[in-house]
Every structure is written in C-alpha cells, then in structure tokens.
Gaussian input, Z-matrix of N, CA and C with variables (Angstrom, degrees):
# hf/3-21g

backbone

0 1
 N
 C     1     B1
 C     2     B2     1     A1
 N     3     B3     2     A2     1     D1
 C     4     B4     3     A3     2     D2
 C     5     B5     4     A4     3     D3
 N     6     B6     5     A5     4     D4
 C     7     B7     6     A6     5     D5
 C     8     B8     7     A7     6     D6
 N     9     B9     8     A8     7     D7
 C    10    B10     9     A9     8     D8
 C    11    B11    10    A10     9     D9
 N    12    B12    11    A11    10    D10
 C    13    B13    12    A12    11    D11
 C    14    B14    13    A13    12    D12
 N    15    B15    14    A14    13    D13
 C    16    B16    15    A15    14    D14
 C    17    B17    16    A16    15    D15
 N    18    B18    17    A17    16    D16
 C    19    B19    18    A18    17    D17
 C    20    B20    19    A19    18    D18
 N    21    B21    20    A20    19    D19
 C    22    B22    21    A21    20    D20
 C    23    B23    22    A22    21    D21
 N    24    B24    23    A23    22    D22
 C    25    B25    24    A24    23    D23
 C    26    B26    25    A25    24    D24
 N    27    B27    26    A26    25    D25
 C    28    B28    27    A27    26    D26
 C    29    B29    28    A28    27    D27
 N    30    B30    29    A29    28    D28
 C    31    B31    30    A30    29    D29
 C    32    B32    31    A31    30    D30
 N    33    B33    32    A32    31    D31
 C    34    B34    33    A33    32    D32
 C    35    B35    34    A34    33    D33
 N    36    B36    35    A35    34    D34
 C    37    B37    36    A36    35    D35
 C    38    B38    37    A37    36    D36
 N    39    B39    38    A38    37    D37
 C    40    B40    39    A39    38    D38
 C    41    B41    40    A40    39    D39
 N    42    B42    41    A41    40    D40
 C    43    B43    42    A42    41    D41
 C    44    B44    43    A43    42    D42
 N    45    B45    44    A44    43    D43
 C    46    B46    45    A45    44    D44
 C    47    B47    46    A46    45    D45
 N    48    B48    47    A47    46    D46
 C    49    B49    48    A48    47    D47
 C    50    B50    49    A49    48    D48
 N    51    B51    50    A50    49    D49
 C    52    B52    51    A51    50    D50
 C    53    B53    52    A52    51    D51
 N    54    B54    53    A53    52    D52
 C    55    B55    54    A54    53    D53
 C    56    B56    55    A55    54    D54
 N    57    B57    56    A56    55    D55
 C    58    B58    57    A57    56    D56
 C    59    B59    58    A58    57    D57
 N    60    B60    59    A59    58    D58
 C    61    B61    60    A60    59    D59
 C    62    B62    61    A61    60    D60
 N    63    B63    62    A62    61    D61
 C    64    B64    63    A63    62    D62
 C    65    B65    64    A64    63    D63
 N    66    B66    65    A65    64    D64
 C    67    B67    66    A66    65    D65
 C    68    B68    67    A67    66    D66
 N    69    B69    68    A68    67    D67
 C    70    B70    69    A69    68    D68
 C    71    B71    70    A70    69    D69
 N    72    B72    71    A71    70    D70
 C    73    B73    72    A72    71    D71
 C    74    B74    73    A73    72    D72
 N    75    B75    74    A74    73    D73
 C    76    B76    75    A75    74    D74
 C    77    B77    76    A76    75    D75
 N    78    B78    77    A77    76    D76
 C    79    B79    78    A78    77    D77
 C    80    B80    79    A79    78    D78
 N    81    B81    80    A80    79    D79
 C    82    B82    81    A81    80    D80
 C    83    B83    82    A82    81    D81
 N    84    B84    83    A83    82    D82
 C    85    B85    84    A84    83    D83
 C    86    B86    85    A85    84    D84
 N    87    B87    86    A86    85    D85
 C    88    B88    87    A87    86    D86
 C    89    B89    88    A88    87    D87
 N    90    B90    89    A89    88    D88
 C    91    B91    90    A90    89    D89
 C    92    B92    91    A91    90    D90
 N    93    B93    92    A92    91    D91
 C    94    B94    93    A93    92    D92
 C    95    B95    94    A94    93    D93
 N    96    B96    95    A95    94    D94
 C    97    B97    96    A96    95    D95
 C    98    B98    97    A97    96    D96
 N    99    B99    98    A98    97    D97
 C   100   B100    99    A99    98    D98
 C   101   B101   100   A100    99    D99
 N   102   B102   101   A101   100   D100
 C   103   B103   102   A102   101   D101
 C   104   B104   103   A103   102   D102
 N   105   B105   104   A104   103   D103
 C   106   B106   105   A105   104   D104
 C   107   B107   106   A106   105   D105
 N   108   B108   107   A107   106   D106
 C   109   B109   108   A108   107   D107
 C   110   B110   109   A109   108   D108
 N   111   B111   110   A110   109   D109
 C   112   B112   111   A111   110   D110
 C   113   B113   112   A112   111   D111
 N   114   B114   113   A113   112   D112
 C   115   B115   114   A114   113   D113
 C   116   B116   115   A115   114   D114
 N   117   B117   116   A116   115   D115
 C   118   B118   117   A117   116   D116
 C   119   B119   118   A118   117   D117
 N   120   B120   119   A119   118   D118
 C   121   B121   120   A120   119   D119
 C   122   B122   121   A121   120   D120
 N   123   B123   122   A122   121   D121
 C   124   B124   123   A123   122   D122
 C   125   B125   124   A124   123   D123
 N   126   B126   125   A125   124   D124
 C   127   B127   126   A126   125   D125
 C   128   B128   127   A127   126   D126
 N   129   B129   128   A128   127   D127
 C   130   B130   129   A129   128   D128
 C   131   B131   130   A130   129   D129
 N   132   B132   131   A131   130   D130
 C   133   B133   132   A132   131   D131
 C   134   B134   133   A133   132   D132
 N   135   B135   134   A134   133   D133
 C   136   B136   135   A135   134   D134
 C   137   B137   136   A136   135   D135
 N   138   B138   137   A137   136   D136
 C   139   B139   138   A138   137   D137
 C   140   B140   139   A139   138   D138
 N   141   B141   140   A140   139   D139
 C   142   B142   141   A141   140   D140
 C   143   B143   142   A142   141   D141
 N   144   B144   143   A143   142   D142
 C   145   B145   144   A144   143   D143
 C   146   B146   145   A145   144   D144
 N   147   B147   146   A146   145   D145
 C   148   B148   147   A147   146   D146
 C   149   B149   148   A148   147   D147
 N   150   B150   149   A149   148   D148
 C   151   B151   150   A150   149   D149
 C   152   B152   151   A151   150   D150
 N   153   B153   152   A152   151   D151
 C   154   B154   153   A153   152   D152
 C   155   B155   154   A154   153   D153
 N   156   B156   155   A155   154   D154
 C   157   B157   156   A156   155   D155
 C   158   B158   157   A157   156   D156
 N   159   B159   158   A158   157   D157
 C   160   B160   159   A159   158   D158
 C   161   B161   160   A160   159   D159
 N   162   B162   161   A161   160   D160
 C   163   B163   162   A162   161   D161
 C   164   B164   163   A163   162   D162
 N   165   B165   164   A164   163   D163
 C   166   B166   165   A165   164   D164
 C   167   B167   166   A166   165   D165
 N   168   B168   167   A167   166   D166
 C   169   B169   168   A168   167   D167
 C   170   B170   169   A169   168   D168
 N   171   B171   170   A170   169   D169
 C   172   B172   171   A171   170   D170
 C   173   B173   172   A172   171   D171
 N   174   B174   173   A173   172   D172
 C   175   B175   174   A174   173   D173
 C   176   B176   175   A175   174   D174
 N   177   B177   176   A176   175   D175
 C   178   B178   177   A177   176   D176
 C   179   B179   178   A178   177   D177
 N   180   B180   179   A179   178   D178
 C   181   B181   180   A180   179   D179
 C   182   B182   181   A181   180   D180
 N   183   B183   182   A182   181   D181
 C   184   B184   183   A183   182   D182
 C   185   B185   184   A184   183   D183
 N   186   B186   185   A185   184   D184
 C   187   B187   186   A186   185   D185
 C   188   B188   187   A187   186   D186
 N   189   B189   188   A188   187   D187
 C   190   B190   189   A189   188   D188
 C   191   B191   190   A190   189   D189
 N   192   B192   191   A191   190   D190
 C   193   B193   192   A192   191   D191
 C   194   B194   193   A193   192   D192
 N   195   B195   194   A194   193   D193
 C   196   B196   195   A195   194   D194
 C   197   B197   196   A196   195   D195
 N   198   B198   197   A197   196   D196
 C   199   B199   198   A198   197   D197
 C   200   B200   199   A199   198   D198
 N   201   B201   200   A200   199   D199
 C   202   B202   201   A201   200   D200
 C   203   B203   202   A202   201   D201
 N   204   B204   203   A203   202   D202
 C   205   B205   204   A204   203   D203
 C   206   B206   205   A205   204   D204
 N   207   B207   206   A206   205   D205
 C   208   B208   207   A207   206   D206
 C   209   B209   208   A208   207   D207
 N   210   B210   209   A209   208   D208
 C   211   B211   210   A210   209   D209
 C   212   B212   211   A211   210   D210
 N   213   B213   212   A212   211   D211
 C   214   B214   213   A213   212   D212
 C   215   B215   214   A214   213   D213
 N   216   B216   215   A215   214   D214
 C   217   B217   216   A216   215   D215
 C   218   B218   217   A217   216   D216
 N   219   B219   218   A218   217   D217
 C   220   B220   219   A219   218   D218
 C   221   B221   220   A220   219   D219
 N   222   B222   221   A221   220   D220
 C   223   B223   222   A222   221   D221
 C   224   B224   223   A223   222   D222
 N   225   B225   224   A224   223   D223
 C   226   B226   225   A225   224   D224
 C   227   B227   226   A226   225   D225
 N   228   B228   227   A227   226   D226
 C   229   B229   228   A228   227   D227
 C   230   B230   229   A229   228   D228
 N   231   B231   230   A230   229   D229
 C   232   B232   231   A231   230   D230
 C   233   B233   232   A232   231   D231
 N   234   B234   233   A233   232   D232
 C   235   B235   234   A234   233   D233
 C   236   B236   235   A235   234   D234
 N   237   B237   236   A236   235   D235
 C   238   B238   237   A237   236   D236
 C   239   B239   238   A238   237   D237
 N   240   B240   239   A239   238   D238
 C   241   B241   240   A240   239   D239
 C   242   B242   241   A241   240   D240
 N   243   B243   242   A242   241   D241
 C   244   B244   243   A243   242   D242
 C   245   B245   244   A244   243   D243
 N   246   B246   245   A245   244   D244
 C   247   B247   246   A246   245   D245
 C   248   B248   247   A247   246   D246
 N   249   B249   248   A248   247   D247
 C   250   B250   249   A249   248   D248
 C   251   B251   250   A250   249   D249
 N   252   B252   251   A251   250   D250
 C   253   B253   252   A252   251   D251
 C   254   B254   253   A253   252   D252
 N   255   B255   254   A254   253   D253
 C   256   B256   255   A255   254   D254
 C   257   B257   256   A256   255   D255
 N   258   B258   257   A257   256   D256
 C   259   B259   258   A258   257   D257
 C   260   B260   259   A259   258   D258
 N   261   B261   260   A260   259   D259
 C   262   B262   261   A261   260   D260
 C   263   B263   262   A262   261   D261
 N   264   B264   263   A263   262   D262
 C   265   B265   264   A264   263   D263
 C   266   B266   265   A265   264   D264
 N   267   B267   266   A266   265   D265
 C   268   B268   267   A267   266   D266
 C   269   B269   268   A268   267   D267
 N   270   B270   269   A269   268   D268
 C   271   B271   270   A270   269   D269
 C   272   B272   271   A271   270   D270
 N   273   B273   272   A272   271   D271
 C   274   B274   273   A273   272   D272
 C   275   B275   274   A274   273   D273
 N   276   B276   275   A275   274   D274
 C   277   B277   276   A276   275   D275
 C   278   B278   277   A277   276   D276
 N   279   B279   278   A278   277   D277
 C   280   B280   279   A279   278   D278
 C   281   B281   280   A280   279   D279
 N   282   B282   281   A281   280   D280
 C   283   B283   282   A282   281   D281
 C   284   B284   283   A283   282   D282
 N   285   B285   284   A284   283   D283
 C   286   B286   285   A285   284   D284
 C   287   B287   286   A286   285   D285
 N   288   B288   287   A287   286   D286
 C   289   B289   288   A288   287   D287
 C   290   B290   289   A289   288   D288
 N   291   B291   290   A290   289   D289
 C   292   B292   291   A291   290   D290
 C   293   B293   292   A292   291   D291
 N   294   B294   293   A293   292   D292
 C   295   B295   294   A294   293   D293
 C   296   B296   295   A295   294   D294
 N   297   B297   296   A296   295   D295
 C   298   B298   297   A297   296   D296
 C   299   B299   298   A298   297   D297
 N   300   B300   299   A299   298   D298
 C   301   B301   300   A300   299   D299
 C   302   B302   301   A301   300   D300
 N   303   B303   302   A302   301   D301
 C   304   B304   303   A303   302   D302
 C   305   B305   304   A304   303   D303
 N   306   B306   305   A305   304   D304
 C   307   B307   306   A306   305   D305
 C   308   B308   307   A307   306   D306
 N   309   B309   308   A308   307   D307
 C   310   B310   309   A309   308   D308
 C   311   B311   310   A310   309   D309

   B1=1.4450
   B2=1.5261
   B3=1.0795
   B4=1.5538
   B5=1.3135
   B6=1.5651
   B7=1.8838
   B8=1.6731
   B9=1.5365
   B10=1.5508
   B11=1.6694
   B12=1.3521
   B13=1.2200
   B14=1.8256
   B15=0.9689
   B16=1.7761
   B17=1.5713
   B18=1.6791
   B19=1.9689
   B20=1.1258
   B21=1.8966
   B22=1.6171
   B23=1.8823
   B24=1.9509
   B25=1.4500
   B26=1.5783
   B27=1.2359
   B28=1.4942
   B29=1.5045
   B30=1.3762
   B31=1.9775
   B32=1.5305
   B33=1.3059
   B34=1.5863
   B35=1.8143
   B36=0.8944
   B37=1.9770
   B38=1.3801
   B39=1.6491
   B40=1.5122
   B41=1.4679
   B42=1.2576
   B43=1.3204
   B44=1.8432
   B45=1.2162
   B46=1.3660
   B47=1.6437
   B48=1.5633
   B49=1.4419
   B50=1.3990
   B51=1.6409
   B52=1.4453
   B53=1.1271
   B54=1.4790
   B55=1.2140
   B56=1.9371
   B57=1.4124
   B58=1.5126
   B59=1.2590
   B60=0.7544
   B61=1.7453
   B62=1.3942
   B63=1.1950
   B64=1.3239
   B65=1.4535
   B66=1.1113
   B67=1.8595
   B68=1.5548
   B69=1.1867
   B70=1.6051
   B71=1.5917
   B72=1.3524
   B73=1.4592
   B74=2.2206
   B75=1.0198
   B76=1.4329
   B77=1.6804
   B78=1.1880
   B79=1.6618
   B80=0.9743
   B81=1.6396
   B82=1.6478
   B83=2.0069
   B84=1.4101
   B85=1.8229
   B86=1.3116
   B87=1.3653
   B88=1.4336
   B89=1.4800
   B90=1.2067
   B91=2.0401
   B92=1.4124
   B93=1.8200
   B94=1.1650
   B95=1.5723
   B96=1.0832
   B97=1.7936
   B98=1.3783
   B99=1.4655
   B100=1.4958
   B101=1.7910
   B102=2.0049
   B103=1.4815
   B104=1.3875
   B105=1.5513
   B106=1.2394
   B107=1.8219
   B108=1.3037
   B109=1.3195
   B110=1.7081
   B111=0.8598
   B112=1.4650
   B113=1.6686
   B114=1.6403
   B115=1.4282
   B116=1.4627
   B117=1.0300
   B118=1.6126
   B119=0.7961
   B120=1.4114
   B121=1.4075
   B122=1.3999
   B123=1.6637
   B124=1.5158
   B125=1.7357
   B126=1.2650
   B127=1.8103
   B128=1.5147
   B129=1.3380
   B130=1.7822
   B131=1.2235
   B132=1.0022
   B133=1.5086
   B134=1.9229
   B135=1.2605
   B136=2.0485
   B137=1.6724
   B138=1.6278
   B139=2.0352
   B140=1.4724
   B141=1.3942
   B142=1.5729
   B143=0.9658
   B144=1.6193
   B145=1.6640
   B146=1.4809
   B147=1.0182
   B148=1.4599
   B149=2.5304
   B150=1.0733
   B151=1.3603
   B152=1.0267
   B153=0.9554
   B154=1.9896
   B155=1.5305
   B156=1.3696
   B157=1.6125
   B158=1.1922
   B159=1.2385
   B160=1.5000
   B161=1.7852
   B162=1.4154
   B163=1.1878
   B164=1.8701
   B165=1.2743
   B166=1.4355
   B167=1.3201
   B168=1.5496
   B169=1.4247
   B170=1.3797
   B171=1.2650
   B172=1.9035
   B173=1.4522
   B174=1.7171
   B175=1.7964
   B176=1.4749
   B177=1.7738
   B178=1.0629
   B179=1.9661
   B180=1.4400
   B181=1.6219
   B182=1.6093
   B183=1.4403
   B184=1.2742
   B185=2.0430
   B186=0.9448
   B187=1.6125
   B188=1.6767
   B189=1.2420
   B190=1.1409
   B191=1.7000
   B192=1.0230
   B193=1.8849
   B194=1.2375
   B195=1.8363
   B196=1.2614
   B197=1.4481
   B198=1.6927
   B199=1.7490
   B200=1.4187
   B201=1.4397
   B202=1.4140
   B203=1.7773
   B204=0.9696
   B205=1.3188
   B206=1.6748
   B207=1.7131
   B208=1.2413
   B209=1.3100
   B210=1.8503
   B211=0.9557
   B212=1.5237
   B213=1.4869
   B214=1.5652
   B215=1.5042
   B216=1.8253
   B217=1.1381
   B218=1.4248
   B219=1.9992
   B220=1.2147
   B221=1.2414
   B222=0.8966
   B223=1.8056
   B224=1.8403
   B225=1.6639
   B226=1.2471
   B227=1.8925
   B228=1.4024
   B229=1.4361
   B230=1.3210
   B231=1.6662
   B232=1.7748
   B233=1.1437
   B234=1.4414
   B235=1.0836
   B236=1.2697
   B237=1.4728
   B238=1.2259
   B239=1.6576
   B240=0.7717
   B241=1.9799
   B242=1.6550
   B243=1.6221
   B244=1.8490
   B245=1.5257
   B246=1.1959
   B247=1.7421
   B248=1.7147
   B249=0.8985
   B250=1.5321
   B251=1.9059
   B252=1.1817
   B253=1.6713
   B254=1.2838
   B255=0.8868
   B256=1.5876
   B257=1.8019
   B258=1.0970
   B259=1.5286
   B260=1.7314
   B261=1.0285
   B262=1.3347
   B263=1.7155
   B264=0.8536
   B265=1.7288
   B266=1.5248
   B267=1.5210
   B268=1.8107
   B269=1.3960
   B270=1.6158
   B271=1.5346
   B272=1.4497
   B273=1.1829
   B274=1.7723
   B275=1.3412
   B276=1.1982
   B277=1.4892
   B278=1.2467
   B279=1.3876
   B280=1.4007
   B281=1.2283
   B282=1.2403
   B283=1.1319
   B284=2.1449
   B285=1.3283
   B286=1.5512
   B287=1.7116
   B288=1.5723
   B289=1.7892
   B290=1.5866
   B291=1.2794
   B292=1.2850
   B293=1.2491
   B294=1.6074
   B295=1.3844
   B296=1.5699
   B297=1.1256
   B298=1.5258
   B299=1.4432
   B300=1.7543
   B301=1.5672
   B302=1.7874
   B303=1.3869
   B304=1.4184
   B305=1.9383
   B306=1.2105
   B307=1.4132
   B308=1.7034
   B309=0.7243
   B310=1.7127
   B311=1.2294
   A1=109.02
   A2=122.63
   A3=129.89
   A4=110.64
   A5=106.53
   A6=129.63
   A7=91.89
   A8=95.70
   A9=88.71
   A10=99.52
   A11=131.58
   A12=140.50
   A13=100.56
   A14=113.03
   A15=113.54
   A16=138.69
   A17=75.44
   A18=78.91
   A19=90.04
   A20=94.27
   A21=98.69
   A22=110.45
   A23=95.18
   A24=112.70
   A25=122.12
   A26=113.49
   A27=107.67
   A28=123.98
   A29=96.93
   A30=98.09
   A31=116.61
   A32=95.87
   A33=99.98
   A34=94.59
   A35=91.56
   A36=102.75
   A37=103.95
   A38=93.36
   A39=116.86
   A40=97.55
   A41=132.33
   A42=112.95
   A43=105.34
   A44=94.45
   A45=92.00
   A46=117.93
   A47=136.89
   A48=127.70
   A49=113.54
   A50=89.48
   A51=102.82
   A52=134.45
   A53=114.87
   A54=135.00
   A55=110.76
   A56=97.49
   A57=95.03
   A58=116.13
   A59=113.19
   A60=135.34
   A61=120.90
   A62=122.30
   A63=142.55
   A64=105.78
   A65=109.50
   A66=121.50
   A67=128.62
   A68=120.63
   A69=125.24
   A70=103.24
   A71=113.49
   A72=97.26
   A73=92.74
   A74=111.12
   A75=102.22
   A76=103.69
   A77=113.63
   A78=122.98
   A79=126.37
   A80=132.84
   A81=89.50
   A82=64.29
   A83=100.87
   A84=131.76
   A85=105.95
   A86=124.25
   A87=108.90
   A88=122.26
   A89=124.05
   A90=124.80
   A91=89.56
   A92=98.32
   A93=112.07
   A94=157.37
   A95=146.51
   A96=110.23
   A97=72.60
   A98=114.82
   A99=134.67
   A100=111.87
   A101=98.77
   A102=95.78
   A103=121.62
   A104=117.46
   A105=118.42
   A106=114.88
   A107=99.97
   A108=98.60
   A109=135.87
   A110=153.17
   A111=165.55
   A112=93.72
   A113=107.54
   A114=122.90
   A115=107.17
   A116=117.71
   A117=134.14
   A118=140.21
   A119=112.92
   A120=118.35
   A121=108.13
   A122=113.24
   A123=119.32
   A124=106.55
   A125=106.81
   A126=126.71
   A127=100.64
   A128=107.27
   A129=113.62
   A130=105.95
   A131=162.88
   A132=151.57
   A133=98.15
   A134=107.36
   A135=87.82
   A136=67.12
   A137=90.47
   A138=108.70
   A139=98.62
   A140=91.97
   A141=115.94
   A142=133.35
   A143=112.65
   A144=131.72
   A145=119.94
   A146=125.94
   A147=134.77
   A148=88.73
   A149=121.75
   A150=153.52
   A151=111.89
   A152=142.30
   A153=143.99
   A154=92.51
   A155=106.85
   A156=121.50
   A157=119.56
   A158=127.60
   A159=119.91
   A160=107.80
   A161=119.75
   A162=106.76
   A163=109.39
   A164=104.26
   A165=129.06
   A166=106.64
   A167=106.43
   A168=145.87
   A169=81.16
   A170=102.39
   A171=129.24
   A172=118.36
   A173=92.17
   A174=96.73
   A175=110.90
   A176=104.97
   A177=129.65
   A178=107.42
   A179=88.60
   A180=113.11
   A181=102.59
   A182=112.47
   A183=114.10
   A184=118.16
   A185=95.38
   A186=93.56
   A187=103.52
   A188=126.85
   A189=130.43
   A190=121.24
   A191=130.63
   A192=133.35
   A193=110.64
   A194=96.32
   A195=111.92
   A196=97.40
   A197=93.30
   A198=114.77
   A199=104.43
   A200=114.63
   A201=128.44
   A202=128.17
   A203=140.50
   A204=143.86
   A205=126.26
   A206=147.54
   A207=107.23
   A208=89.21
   A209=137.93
   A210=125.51
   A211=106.65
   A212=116.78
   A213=135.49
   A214=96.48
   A215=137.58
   A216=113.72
   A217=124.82
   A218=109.57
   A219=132.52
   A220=117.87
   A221=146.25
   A222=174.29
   A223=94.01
   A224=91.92
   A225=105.45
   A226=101.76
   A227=108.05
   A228=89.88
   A229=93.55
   A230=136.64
   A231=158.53
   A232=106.93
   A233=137.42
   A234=134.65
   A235=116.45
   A236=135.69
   A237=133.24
   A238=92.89
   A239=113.74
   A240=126.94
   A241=123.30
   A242=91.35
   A243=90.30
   A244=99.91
   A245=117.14
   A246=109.38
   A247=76.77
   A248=119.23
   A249=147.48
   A250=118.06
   A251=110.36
   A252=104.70
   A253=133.69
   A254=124.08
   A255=135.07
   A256=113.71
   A257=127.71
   A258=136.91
   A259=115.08
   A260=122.05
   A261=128.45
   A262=105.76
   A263=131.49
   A264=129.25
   A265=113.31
   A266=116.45
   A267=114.01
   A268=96.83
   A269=124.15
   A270=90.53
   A271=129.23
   A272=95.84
   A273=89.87
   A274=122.45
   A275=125.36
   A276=143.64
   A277=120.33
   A278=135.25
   A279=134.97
   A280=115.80
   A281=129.57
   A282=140.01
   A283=117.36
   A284=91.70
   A285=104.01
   A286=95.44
   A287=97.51
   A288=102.68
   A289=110.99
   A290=124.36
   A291=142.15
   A292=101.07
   A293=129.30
   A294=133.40
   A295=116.82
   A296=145.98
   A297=130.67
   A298=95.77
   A299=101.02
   A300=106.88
   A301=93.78
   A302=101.10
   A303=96.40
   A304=94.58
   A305=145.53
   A306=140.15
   A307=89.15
   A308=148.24
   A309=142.42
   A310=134.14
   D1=124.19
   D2=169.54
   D3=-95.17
   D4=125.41
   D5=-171.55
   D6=-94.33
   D7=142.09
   D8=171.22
   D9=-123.69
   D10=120.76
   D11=-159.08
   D12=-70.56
   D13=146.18
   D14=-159.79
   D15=47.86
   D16=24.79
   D17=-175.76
   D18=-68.70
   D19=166.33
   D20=-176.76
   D21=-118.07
   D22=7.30
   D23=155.42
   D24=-54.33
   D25=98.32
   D26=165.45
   D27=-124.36
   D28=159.35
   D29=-176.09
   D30=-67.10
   D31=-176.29
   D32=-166.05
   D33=-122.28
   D34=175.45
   D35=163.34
   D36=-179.22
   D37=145.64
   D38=-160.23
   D39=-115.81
   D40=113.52
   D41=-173.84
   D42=-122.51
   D43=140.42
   D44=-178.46
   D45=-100.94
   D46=178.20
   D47=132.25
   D48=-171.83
   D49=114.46
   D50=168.12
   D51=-111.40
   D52=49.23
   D53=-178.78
   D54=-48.46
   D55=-54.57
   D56=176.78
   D57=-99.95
   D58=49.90
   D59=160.04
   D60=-93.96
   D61=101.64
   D62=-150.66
   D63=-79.17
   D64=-57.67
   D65=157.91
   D66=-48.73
   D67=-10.42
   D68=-168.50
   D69=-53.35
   D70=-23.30
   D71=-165.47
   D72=-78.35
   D73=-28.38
   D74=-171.72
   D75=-106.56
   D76=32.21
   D77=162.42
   D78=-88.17
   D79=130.38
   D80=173.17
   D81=-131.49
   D82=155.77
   D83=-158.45
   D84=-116.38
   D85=112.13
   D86=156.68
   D87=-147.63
   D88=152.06
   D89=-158.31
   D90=-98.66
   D91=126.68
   D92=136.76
   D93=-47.49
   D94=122.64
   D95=-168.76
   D96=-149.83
   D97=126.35
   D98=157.11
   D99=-124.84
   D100=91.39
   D101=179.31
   D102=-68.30
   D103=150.79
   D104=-168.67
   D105=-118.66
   D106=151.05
   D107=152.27
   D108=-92.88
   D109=159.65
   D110=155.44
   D111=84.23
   D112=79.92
   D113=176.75
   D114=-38.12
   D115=-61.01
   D116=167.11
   D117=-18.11
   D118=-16.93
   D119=170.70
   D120=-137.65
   D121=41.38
   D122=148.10
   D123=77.95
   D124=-138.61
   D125=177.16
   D126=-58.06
   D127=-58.64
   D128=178.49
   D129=-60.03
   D130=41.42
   D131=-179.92
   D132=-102.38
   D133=-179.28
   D134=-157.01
   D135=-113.85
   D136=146.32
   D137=170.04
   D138=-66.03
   D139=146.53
   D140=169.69
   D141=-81.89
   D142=-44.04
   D143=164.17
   D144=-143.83
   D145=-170.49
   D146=-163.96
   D147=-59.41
   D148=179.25
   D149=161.04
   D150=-66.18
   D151=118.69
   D152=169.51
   D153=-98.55
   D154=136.27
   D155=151.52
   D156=-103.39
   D157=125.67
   D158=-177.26
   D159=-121.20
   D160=83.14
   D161=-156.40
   D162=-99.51
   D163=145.08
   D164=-166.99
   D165=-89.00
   D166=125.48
   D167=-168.36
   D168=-57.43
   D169=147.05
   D170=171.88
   D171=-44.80
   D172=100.94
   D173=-169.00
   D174=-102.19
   D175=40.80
   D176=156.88
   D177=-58.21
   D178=-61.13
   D179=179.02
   D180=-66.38
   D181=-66.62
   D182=-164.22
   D183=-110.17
   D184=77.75
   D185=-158.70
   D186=-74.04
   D187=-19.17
   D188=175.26
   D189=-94.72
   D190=95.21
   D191=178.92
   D192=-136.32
   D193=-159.17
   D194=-174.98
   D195=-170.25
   D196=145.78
   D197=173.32
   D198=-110.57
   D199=102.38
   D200=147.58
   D201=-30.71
   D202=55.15
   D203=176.36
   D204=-45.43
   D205=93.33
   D206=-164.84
   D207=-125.35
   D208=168.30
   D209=-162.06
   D210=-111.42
   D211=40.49
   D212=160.70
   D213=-103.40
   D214=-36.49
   D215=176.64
   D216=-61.29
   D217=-36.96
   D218=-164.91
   D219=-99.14
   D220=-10.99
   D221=-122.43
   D222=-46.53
   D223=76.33
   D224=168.63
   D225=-154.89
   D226=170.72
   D227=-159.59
   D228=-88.41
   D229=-30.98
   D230=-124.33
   D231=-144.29
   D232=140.97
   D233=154.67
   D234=-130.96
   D235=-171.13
   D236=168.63
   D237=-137.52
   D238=145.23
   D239=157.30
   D240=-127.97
   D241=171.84
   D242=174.91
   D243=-172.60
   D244=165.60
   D245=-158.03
   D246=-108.94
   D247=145.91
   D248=-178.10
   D249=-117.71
   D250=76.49
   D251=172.98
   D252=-107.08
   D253=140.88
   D254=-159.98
   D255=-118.27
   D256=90.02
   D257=155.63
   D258=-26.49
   D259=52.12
   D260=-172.01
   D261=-42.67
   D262=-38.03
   D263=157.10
   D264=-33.89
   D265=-49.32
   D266=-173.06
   D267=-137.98
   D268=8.19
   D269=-178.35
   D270=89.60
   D271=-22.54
   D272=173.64
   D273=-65.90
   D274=138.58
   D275=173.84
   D276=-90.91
   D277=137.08
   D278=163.66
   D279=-148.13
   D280=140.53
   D281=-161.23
   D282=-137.42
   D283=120.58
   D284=-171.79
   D285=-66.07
   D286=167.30
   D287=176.46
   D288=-76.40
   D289=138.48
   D290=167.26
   D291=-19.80
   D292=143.38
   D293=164.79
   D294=-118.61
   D295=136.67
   D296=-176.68
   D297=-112.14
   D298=142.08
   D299=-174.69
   D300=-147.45
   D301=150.45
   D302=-150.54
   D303=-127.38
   D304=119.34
   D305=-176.81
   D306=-69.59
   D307=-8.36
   D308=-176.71
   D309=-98.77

C-alpha cells in the first residue's frame, strides 16, 4: 500500500452499541454501504454500484464495536449507510435512516 503524506483522504468508522439492548441475543446486525456518485448532493447523490452488506458477528457476545471503512477498500469518494437488523425469531427487518459519509 502506498501512504501519501498530507493526503486529505481519511477513513471512516462506524461504531456501534447495543449494550442495552435487551434483544441482542435474537438480533442479528448488519451495515449497509451504498457508494455514490455526485457527492454533492448528499443522501440523493445517484449509487455507483450494487449495496455491500457487511454484517456483524453476534453482538450477543460483543454488542459494543466498530467497522473500519477505508476508501482503497471502496474506491469511491461518498457513501451512504444504515444499520440493518433482523429479529431472527420472525424475521422482521428494520432499518435506521440513511447516513452520508464522505472519504474527503
């Protein structure tokens, strides 16, 4: 990997904690990331490629972390995210509001 000294590229981190989350044992958690084009116009900016799921190991055990983001994995300048949880008992889905996060 080549560092470029004063870049003004930096990483992201997504940190979660659901420590008092009463349900964790029947959660299962996972982050959205839909990179975008035309940074500029925020949440609305048009997707770049398909949705990445990046879903988080059983925060039954570990309810408190973090997702490292860098923009050599994602090689886009913008992203949008959203925490994605699933009631593994019935299936239900819910989904937090879109977040925009920018490597720039």
């Amino acid at each position: 990997m080549i560092e470029i000294e004063n870049s003004k590229i930096k990483d992201i981190e997504i940190t979660w904690d659901y420590s008092a989350y009463s349900y964790r044992t029947n959660t299962k958690l996972e982050i959205e990331i839909q990179p975008l084009n035309a940074c500029w116009n925020g949440l609305d900016g048009t997707d770049r490629s398909e949705k990445i799921l990046k879903p988080i190991k059983d925060i039954s055990k570990h309810p408190i972390g973090k997702l490292h983001l860098t923009f050599a994995e994602y090689n886009t300048k913008c992203f949008k995210w959203r925490v994605k949880t699933t009631n593994t008992v019935n299936g239900i889905e819910s989904f937090t509001d879109w977040q925009f996060a920018s490597f720039l």
